[in-house]
N, C-alpha and C positions, 0 to 999 in steps of 0.2 A: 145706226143709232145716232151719229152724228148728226146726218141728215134731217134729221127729224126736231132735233133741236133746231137748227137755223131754221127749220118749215116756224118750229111755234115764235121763233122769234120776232121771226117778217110778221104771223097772224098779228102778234099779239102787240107790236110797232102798229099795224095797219090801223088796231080794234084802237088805239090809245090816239092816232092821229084823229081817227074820224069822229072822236068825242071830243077832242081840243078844238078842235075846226068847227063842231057843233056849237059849241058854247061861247055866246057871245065875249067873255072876258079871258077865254079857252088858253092862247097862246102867251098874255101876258102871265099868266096863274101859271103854266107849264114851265115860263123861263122865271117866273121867280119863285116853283120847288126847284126847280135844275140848279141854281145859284146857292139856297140853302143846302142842297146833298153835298155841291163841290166845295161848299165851304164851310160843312161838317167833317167833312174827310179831313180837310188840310185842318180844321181845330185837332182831328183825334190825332193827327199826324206829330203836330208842334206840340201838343202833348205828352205824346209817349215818351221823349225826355224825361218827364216826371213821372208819370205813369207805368211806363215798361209796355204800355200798348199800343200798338203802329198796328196801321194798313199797308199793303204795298200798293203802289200806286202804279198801275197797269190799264191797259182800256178795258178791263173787263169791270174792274171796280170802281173808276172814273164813270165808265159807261151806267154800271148801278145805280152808284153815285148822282149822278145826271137825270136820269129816267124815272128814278122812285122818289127821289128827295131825300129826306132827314129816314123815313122809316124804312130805305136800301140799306144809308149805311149801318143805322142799328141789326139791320138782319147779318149785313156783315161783321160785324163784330161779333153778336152768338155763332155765327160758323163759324167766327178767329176763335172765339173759347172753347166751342165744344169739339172742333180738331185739334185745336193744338197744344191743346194742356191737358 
């Protein structure tokens, strides 16, 4: 079962490279969502001070973070509410 995640991982890395490299303005547009997710994180982060809402910051949500932009770390935030409260 593991295995099978890393397989769609690598797919789904390959299928996201080959449309950034397709698209003429592809790789600046990918580092600057990558730039907005990492520094959504660290807003919700310096937050949670006031809030009571933190992420832990680990490569897997870093990684989110990075890959999906601003709408990774919103998804991670509904999995922080709907497990843990």
């Amino acid at each position: 079962m593991n295995s099978f995640f890393v397989a769609a991982a690598i797919v789904s890395g390959a299928i996201l490279l080959f449309f950034v490299l397709k698209s003429p303005k592809g790789i600046r547009s990918f580092l600057l969502s990558a730039f907005q997710g990492v520094a959504a994180l660290l807003a919700v982060n310096l937050s949670g001070v006031v809030t009571d809402v933190s992420l832990a910051v680990n490569y897997w949500t870093a990684g989110v973070s990075a890959v999906l932009g601003l709408p990774g770390v919103i998804c991670l935030l509904m999995m922080n509410f709907m497990f843990n409260r």
